[in-house]
C-alpha positions as CSV (number, residue, x, y, z in Angstrom):
1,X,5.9,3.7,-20.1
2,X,3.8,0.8,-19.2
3,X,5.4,-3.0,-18.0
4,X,4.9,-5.1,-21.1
5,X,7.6,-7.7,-20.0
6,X,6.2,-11.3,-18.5
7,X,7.8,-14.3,-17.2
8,X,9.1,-16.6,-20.0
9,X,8.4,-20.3,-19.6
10,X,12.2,-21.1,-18.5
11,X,11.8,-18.7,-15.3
12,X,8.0,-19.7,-15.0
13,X,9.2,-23.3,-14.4
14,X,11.7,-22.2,-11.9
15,X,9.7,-20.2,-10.1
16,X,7.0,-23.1,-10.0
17,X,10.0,-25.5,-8.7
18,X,11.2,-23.2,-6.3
19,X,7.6,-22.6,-4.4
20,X,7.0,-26.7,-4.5
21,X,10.2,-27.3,-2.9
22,X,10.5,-27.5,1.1
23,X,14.0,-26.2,1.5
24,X,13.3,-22.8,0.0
25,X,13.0,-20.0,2.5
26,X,10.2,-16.6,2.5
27,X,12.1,-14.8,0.2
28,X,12.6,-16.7,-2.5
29,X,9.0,-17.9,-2.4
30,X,7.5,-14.7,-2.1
31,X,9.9,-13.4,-5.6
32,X,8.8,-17.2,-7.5
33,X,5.1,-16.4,-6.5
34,X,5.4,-12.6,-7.7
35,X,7.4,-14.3,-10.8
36,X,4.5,-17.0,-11.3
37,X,1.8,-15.0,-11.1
38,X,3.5,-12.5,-13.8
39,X,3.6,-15.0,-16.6
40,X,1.1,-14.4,-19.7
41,X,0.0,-11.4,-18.0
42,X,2.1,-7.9,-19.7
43,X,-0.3,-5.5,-17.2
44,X,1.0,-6.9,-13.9
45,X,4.3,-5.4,-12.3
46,X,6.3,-6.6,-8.9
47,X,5.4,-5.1,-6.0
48,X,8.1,-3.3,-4.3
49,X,8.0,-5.9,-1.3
50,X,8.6,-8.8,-4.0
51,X,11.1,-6.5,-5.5
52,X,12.8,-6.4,-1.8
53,X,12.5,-10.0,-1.6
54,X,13.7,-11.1,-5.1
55,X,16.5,-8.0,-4.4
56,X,17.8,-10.3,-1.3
57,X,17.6,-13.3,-3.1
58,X,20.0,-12.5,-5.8
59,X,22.4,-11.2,-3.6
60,X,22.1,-13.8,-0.8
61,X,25.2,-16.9,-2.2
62,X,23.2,-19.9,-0.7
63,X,20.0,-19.2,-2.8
64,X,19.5,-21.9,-5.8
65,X,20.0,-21.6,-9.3
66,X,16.6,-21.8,-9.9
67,X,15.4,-19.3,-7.1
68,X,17.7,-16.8,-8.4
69,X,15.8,-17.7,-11.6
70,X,12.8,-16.6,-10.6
71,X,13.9,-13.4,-8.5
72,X,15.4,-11.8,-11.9
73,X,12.4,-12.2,-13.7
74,X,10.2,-10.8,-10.9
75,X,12.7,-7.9,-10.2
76,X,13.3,-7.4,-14.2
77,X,9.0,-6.7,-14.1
78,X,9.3,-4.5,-10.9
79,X,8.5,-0.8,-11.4
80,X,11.2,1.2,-12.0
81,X,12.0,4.1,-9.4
82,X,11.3,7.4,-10.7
């Protein structure tokens, strides 16, 4: 079953927050990009590095509401393991 799920406006704002701001590290930026570049586009899915990143952004307790924001909706558009 194809990805038909994109980044809602809420988690598209985050993300863009989260890559303009100087205090947030690779991981996050790399899940906000992957979130970012997912919104208005149903086709496009996380890559499973993103996935990684966005995987140890959510678990990591330091990381920003808004980061953690963004990782979910990138890792909720990842492809699923089969």
């Amino acid at each position: 079953m194809a990805n038909t799920k994109t980044t809602g406006s809420k988690a598209a704002t985050s993300a863009s927050k989260t890559l303009q701001s100087k205090a947030t590290g690779a991981a996050s930026k790399t899940a906000g990009g992957s979130a970012l570049s997912q919104t208005g586009a149903p086709k496009k899915q996380t890559s499973s590095s993103a996935a990684s990143a966005a995987s140890k952004v959510l678990l990591d307790g330091r990381t920003s509401a808004q980061s953690k924001s963004a990782a979910g909706s990138a890792l909720a558009q990842a492809k699923g393991k089969k």
